[in-house]
mmCIF file as gemmi writes it, N, C-alpha and C atoms, coordinates in Angstrom:
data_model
loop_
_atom_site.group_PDB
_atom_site.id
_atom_site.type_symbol
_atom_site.label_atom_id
_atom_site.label_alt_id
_atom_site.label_comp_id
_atom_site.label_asym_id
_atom_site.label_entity_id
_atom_site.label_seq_id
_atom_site.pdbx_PDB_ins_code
_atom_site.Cartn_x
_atom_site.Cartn_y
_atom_site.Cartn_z
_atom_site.occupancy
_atom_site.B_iso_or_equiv
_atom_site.pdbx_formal_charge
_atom_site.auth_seq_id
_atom_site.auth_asym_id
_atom_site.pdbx_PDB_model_num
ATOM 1 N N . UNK Axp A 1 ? -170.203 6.333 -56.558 1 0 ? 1 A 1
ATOM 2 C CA . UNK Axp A 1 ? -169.391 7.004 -57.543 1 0 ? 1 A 1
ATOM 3 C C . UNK Axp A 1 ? -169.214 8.466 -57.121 1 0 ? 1 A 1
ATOM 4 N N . UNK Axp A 2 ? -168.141 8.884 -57.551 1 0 ? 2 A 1
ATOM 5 C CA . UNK Axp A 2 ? -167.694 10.397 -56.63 1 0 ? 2 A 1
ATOM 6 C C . UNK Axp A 2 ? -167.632 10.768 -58.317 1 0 ? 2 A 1
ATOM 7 N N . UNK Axp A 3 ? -168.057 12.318 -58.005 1 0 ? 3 A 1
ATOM 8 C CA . UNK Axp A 3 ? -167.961 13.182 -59.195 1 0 ? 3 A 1
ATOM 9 C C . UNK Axp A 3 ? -167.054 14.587 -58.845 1 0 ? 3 A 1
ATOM 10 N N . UNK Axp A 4 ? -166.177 14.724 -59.749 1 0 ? 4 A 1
ATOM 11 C CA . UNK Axp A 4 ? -165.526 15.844 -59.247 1 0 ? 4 A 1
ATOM 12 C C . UNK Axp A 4 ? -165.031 16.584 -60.007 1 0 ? 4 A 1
ATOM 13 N N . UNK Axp A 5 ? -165.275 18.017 -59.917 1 0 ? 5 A 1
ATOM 14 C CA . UNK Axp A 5 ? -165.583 19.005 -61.234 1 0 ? 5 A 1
ATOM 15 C C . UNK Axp A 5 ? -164.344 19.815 -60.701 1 0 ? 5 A 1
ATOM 16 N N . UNK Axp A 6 ? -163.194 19.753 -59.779 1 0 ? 6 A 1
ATOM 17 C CA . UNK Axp A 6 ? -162.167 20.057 -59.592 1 0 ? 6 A 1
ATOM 18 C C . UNK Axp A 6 ? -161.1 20.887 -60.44 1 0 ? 6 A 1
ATOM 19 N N . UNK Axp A 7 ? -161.006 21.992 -60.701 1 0 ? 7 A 1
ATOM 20 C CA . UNK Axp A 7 ? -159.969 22.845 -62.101 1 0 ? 7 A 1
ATOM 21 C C . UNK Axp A 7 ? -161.196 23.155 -62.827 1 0 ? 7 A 1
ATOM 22 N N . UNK Axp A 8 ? -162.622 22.946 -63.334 1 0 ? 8 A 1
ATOM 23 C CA . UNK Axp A 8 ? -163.629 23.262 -63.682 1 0 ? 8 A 1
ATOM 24 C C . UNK Axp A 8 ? -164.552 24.51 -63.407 1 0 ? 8 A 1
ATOM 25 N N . UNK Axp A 9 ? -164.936 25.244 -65.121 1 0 ? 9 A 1
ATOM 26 C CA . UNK Axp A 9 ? -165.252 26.424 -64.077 1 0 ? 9 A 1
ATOM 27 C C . UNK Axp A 9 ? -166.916 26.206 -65.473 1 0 ? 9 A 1
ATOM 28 N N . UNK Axp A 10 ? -167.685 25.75 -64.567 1 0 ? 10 A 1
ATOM 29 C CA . UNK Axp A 10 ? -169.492 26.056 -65.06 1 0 ? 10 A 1
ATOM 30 C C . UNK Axp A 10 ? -169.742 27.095 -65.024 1 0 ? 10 A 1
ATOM 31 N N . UNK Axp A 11 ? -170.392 27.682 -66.267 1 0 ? 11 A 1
ATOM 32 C CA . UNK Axp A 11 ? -171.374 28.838 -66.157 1 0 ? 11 A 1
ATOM 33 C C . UNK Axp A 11 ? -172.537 28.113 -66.824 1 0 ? 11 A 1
ATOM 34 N N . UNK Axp A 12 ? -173.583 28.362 -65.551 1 0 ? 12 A 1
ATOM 35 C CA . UNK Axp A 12 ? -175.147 28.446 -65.742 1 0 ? 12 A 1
ATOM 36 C C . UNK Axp A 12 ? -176.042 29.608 -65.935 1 0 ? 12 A 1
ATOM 37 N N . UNK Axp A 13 ? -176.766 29.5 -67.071 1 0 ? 13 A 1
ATOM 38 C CA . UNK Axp A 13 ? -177.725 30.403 -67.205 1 0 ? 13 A 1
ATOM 39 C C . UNK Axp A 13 ? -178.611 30.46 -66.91 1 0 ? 13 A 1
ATOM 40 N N . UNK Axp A 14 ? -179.38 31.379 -65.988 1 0 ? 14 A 1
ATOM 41 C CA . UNK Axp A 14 ? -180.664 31.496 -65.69 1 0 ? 14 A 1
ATOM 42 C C . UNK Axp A 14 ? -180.623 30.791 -64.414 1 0 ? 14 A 1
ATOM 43 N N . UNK Axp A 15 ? -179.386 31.142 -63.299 1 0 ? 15 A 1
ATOM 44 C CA . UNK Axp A 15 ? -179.227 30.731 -62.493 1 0 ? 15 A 1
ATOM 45 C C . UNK Axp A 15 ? -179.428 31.737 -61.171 1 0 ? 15 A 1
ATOM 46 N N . UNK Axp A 16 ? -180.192 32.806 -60.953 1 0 ? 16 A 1
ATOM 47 C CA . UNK Axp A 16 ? -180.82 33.316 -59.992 1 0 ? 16 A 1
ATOM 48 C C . UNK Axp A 16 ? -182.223 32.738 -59.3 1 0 ? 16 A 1
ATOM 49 N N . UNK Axp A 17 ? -182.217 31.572 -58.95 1 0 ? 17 A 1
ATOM 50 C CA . UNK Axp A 17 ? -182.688 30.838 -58.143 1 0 ? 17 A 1
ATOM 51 C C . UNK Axp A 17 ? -183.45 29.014 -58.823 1 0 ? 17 A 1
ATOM 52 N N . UNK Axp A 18 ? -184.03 28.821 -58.209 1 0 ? 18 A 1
ATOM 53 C CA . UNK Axp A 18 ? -185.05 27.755 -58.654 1 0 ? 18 A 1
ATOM 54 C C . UNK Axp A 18 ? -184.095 26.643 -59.221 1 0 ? 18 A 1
ATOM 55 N N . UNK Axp A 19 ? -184.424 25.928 -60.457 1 0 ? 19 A 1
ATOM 56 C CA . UNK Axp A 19 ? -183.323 24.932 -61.077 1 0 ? 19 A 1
ATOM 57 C C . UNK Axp A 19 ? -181.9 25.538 -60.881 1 0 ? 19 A 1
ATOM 58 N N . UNK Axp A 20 ? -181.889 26.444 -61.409 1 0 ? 20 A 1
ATOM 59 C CA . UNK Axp A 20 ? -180.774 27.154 -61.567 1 0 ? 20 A 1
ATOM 60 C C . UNK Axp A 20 ? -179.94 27.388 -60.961 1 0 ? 20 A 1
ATOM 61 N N . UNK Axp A 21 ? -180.187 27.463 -59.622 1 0 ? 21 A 1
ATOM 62 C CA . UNK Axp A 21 ? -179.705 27.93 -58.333 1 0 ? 21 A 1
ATOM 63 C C . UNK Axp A 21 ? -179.12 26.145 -58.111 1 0 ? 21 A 1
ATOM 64 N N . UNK Axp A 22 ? -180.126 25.108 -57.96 1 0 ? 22 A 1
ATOM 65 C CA . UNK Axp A 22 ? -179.886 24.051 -57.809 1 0 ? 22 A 1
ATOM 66 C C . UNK Axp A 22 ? -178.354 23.48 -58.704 1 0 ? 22 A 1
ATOM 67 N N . UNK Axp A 23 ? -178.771 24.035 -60.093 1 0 ? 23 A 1
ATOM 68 C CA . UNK Axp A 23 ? -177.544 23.541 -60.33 1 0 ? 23 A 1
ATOM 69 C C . UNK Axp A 23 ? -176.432 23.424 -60.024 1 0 ? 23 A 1
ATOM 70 N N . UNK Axp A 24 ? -176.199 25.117 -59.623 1 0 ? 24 A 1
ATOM 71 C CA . UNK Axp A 24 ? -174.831 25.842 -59.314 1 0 ? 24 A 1
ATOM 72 C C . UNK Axp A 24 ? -174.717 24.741 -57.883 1 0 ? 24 A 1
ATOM 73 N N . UNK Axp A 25 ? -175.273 24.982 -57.256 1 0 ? 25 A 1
ATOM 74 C CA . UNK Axp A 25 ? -175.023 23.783 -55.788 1 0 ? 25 A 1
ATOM 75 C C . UNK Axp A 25 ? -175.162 22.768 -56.26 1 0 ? 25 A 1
ATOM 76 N N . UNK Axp A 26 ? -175.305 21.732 -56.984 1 0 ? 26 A 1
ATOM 77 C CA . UNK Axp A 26 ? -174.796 20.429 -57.609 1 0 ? 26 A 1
ATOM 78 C C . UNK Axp A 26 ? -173.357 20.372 -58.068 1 0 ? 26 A 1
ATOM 79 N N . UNK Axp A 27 ? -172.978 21.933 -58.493 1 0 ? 27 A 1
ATOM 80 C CA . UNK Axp A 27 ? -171.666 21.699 -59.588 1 0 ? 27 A 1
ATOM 81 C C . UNK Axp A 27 ? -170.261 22.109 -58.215 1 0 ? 27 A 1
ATOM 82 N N . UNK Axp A 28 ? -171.158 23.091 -57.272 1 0 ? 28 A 1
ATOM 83 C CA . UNK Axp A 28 ? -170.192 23.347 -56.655 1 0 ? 28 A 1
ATOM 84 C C . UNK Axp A 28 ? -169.829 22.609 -55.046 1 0 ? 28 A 1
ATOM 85 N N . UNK Axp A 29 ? -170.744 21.705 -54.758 1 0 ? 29 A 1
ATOM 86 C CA . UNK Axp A 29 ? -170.718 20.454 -54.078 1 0 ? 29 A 1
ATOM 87 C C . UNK Axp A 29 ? -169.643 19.48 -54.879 1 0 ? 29 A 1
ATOM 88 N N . UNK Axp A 30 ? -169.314 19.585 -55.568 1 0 ? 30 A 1
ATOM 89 C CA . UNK Axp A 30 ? -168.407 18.602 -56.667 1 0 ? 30 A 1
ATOM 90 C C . UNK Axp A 30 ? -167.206 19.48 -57.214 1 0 ? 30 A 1
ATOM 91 N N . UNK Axp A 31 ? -166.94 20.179 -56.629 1 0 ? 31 A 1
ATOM 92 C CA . UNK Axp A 31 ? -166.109 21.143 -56.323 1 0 ? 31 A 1
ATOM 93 C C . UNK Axp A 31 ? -165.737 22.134 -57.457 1 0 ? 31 A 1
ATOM 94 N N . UNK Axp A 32 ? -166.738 22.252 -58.385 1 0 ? 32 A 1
ATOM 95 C CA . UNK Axp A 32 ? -166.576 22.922 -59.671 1 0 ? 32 A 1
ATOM 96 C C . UNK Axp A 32 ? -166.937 24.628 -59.262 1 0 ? 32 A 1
ATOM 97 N N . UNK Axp A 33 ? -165.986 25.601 -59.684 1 0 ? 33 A 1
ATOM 98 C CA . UNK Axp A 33 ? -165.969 26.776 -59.812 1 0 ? 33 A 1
ATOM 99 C C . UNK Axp A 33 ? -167.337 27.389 -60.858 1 0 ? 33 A 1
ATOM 100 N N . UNK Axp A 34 ? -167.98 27.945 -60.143 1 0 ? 34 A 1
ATOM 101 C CA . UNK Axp A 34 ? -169.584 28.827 -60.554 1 0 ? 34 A 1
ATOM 102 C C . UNK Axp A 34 ? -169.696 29.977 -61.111 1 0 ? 34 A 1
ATOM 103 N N . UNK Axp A 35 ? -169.762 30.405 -62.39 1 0 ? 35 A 1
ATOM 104 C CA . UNK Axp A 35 ? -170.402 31.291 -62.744 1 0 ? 35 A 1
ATOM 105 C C . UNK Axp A 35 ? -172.101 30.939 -63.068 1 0 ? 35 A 1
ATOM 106 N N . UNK Axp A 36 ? -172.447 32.46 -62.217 1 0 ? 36 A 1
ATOM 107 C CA . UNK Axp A 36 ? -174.194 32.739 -61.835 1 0 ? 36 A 1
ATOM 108 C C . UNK Axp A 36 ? -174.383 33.397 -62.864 1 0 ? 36 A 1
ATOM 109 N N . UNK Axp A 37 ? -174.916 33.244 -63.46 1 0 ? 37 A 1
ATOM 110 C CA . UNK Axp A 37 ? -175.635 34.089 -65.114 1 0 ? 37 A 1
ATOM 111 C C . UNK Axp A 37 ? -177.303 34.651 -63.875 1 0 ? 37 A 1
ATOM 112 N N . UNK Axp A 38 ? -177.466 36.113 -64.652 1 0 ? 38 A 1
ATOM 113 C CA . UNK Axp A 38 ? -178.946 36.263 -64.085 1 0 ? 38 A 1
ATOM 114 C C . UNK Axp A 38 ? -178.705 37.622 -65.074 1 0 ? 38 A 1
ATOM 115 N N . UNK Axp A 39 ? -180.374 37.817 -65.922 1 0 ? 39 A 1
ATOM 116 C CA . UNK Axp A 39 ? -180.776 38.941 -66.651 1 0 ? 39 A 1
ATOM 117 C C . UNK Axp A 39 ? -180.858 39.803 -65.812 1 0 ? 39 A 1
ATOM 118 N N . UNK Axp A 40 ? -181.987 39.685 -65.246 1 0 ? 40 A 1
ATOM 119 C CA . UNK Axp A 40 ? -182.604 40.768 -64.43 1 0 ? 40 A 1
ATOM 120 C C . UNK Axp A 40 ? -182.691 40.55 -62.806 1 0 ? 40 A 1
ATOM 121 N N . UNK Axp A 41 ? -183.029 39.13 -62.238 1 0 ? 41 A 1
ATOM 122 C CA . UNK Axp A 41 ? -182.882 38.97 -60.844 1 0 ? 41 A 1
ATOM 123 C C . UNK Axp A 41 ? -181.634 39.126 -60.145 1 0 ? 41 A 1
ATOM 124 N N . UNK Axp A 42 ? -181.255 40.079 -60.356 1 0 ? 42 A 1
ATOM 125 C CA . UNK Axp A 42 ? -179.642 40.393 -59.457 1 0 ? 42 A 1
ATOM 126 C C . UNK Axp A 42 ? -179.742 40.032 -57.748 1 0 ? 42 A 1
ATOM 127 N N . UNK Axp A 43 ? -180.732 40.197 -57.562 1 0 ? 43 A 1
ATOM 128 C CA . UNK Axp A 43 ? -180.54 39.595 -55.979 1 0 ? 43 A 1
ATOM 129 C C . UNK Axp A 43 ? -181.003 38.027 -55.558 1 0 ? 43 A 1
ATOM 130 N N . UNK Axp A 44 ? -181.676 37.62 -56.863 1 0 ? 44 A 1
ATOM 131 C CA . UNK Axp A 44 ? -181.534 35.821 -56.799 1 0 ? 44 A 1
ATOM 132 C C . UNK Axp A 44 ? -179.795 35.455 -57.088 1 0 ? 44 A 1
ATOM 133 N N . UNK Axp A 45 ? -179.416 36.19 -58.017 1 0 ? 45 A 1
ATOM 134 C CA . UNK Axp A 45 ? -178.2 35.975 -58.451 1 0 ? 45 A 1
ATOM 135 C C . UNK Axp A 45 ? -177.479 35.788 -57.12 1 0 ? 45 A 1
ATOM 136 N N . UNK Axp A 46 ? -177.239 36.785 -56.184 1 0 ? 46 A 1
ATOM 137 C CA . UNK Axp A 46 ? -176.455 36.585 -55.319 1 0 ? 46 A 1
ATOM 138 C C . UNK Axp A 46 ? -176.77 35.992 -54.208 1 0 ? 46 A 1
ATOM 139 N N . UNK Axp A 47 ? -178.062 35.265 -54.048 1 0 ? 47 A 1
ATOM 140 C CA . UNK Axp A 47 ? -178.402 34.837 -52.939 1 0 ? 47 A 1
ATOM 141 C C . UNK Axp A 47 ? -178.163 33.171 -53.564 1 0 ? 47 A 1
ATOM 142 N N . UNK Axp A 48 ? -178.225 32.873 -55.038 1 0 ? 48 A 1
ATOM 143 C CA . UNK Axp A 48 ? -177.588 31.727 -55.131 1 0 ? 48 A 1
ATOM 144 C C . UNK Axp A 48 ? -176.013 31.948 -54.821 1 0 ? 48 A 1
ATOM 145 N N . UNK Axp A 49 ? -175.039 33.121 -55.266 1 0 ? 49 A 1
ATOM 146 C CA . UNK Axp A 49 ? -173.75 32.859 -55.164 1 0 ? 49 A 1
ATOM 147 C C . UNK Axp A 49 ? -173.506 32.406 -53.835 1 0 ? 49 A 1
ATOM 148 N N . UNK Axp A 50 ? -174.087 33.494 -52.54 1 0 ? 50 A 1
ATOM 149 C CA . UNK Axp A 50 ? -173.847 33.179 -51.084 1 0 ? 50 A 1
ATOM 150 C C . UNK Axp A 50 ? -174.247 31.918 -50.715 1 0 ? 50 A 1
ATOM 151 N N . UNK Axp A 51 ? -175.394 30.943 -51.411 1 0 ? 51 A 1
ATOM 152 C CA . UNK Axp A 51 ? -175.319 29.849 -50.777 1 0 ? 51 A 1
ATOM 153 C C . UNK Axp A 51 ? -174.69 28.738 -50.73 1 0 ? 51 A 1
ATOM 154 N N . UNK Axp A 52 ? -173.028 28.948 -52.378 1 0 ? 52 A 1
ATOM 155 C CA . UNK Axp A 52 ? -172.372 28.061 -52.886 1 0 ? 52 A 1
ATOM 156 C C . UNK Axp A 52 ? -171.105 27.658 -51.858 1 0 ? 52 A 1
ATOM 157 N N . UNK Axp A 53 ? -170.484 26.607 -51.804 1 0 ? 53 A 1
ATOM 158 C CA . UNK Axp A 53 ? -169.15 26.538 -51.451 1 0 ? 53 A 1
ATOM 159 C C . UNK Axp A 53 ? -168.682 26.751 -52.435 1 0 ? 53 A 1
ATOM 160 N N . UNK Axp A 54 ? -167.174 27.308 -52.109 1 0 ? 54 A 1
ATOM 161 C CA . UNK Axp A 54 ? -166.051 27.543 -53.193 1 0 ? 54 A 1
ATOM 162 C C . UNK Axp A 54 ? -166.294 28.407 -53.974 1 0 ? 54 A 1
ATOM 163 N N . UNK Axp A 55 ? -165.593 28.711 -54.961 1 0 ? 55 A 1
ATOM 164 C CA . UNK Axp A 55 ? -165.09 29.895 -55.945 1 0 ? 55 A 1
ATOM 165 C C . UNK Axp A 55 ? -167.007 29.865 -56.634 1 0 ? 55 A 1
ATOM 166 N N . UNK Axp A 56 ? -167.052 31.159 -56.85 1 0 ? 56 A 1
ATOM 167 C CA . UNK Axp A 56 ? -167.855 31.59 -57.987 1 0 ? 56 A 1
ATOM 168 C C . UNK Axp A 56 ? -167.993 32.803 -58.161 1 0 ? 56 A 1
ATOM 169 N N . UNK Axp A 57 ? -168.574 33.334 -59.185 1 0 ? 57 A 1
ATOM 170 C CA . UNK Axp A 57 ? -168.512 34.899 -59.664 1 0 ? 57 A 1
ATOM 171 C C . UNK Axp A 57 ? -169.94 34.666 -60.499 1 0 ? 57 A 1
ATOM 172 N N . UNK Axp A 58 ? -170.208 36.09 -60.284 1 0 ? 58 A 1
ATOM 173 C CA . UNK Axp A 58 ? -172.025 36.722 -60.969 1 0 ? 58 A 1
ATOM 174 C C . UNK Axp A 58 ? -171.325 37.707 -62.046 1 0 ? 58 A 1
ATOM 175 N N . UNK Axp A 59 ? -172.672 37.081 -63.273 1 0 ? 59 A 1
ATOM 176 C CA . UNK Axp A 59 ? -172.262 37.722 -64.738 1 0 ? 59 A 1
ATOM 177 C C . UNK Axp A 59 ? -174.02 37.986 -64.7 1 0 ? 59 A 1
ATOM 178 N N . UNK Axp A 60 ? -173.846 38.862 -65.907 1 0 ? 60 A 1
ATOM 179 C CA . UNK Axp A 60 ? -175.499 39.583 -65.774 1 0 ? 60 A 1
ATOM 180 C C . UNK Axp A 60 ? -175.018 39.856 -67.733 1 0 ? 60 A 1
ATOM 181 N N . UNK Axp A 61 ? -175.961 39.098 -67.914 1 0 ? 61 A 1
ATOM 182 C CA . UNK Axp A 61 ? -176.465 39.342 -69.847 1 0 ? 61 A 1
ATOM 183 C C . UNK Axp A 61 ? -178.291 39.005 -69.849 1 0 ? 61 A 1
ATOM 184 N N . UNK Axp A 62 ? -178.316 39.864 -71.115 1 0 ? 62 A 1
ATOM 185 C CA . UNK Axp A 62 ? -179.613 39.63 -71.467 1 0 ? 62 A 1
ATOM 186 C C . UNK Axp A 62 ? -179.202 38.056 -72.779 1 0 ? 62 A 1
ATOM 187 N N . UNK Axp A 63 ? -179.712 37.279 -72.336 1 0 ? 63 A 1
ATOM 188 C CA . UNK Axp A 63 ? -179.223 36.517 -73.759 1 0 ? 63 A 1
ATOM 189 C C . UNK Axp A 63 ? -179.704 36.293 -75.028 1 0 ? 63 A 1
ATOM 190 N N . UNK Axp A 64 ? -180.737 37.082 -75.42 1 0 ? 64 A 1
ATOM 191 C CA . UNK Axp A 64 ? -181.541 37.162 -76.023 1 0 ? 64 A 1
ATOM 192 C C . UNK Axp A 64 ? -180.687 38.7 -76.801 1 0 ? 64 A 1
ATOM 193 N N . UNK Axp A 65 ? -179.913 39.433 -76.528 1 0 ? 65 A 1
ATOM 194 C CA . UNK Axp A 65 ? -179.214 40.177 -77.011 1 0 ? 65 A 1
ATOM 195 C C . UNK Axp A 65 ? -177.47 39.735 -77.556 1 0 ? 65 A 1
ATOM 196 N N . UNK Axp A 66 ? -177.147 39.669 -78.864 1 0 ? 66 A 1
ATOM 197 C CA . UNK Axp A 66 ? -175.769 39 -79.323 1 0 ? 66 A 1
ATOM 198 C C . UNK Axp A 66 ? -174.714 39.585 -78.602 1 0 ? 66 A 1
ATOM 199 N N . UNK Axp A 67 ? -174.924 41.113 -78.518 1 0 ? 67 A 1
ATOM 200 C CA . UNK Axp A 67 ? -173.495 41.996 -78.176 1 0 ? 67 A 1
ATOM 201 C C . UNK Axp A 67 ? -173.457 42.289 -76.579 1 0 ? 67 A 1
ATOM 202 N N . UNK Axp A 68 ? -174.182 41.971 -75.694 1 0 ? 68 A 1
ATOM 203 C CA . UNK Axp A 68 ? -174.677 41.664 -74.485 1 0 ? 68 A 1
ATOM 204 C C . UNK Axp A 68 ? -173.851 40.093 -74.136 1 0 ? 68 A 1
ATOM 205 N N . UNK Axp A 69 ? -174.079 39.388 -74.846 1 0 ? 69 A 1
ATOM 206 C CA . UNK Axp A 69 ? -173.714 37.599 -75.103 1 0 ? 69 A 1
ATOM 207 C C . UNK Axp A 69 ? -172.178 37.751 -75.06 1 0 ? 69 A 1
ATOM 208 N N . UNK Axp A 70 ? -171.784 38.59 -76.037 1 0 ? 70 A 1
ATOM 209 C CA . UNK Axp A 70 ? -170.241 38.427 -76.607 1 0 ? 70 A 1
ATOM 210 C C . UNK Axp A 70 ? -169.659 39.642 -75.052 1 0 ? 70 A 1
ATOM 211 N N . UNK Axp A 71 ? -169.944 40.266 -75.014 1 0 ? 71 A 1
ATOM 212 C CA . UNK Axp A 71 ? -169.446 41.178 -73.852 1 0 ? 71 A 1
ATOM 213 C C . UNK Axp A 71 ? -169.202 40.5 -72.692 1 0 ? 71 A 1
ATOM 214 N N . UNK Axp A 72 ? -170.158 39.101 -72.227 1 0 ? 72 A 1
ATOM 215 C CA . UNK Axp A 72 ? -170.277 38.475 -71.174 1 0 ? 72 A 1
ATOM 216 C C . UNK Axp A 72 ? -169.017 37.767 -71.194 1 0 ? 72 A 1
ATOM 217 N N . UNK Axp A 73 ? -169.082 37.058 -72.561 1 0 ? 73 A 1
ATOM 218 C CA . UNK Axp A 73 ? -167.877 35.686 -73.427 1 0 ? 73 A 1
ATOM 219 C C . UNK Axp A 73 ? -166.49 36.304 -72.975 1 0 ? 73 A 1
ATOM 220 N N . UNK Axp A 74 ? -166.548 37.642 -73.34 1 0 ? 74 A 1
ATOM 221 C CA . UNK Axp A 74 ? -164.978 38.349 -73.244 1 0 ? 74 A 1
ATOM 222 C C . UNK Axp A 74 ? -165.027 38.363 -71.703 1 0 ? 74 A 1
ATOM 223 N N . UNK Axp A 75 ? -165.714 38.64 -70.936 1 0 ? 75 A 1
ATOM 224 C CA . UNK Axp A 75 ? -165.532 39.031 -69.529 1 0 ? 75 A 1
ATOM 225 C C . UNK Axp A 75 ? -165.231 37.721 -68.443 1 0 ? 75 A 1
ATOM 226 N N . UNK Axp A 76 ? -165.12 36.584 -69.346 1 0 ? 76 A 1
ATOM 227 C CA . UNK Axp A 76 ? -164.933 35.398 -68.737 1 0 ? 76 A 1
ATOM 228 C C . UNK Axp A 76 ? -163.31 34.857 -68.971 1 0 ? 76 A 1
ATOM 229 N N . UNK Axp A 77 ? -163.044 34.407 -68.426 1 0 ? 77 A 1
ATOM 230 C CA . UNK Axp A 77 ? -160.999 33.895 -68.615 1 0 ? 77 A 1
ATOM 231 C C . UNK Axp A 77 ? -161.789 32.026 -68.95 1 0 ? 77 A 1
ATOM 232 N N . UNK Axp A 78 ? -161.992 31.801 -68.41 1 0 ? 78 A 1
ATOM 233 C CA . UNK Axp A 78 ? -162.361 30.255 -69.471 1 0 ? 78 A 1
ATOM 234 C C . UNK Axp A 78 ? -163.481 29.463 -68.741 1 0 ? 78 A 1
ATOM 235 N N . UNK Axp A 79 ? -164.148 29.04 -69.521 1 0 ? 79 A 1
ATOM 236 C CA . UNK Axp A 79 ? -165.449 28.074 -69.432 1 0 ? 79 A 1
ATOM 237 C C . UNK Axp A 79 ? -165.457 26.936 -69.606 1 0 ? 79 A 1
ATOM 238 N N . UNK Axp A 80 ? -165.526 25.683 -68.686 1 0 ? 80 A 1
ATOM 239 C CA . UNK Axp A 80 ? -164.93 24.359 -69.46 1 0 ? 80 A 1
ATOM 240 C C . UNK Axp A 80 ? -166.775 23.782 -69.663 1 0 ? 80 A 1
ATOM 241 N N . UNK Axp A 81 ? -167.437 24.425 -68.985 1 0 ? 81 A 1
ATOM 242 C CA . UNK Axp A 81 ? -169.456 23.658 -69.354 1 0 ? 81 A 1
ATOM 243 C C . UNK Axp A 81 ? -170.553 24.789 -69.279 1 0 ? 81 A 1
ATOM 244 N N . UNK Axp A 82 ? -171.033 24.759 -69.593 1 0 ? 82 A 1
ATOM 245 C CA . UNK Axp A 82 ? -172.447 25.077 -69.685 1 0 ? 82 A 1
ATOM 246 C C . UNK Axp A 82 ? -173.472 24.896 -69.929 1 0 ? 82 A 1
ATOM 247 N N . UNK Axp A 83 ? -174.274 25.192 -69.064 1 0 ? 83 A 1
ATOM 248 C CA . UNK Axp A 83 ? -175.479 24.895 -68.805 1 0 ? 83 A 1
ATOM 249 C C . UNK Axp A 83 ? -176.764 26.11 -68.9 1 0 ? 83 A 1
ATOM 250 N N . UNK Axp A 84 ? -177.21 25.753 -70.017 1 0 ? 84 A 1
ATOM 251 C CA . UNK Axp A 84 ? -177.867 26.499 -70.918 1 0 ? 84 A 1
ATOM 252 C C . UNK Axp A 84 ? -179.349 26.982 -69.938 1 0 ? 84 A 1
ATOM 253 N N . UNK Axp A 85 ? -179.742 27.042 -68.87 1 0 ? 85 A 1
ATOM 254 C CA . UNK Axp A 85 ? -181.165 27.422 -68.363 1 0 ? 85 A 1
ATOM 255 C C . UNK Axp A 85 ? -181.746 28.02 -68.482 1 0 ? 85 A 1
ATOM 256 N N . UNK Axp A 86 ? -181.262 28.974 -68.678 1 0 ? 86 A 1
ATOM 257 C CA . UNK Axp A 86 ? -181.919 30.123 -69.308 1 0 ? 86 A 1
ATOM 258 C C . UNK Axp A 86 ? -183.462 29.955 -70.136 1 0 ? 86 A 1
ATOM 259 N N . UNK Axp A 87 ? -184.323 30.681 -69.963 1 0 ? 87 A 1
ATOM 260 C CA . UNK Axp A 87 ? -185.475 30.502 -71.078 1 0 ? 87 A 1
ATOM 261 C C . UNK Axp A 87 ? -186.348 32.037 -71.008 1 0 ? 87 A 1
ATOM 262 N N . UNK Axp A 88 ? -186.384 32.036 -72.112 1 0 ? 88 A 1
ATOM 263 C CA . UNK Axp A 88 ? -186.973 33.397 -72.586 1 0 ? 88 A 1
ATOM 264 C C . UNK Axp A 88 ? -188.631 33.305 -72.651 1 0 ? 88 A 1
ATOM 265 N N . UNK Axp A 89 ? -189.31 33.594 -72.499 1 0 ? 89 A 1
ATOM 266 C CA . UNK Axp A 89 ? -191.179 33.885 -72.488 1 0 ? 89 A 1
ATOM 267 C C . UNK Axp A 89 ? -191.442 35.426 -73.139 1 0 ? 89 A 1
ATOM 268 N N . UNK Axp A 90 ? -192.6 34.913 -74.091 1 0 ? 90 A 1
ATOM 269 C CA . UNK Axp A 90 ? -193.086 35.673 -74.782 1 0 ? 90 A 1
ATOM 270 C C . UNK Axp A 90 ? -194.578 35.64 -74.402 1 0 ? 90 A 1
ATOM 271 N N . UNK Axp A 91 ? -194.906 36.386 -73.538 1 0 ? 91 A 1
ATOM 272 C CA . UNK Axp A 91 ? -196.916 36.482 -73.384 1 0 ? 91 A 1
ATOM 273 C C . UNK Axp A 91 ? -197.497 36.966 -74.532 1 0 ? 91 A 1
ATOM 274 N N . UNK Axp A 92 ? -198.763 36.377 -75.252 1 0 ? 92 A 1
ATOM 275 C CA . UNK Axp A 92 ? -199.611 36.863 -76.233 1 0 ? 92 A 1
ATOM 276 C C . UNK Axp A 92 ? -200.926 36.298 -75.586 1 0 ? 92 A 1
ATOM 277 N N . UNK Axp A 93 ? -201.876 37.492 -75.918 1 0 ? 93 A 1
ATOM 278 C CA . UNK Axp A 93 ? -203.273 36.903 -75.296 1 0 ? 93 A 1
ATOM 279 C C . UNK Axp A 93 ? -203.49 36.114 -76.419 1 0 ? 93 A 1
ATOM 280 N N . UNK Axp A 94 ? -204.521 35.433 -75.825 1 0 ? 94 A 1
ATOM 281 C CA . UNK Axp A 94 ? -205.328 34.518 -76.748 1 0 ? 94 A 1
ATOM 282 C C . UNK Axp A 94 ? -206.664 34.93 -77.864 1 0 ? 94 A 1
């Protein structure tokens, strides 16, 4: 079965490396256009973009901030999936 994300544009969150990174190269092996979400790892960010074929672009939000979120939303021309990876950690001693 062939999958093909062709006219498709994914944004993944929490995609400066690890799963994340994986994804974006799952979506863009299948020829789907990549947006790289990354908070703070800006140079995972782009070391996943450089390893993609085809179109993609790096967005940087905290997502854990609304007006950060909506600033990102506007800065995008259209999103047909997403992929939520992103995960936030809170340390408390024990």
């Amino acid at each position: 079965m062939t999958i093909d994300f062709t006219g498709k544009t994914i944004l993944v969150t929490g995609a400066s490396g690890g799963i994340g990174g994986a994804i974006c190269d799952a979506f863009a092996n299948a020829n789907g256009t990549i947006i790289v979400h990354y908070n703070t790892n800006k140079t995972g960010a782009e070391e996943t973009q450089a390893s993609l074929s085809g179109n993609s672009q790096i967005v940087q939000a905290d997502l854990s901030n609304p007006h950060e979120v909506e600033s990102m939303i506007q800065s995008l021309d259209t999103v047909d999936i997403v992929v939520n990876n992103a995960a936030g950690v809170e340390q408390y001693e024990f």
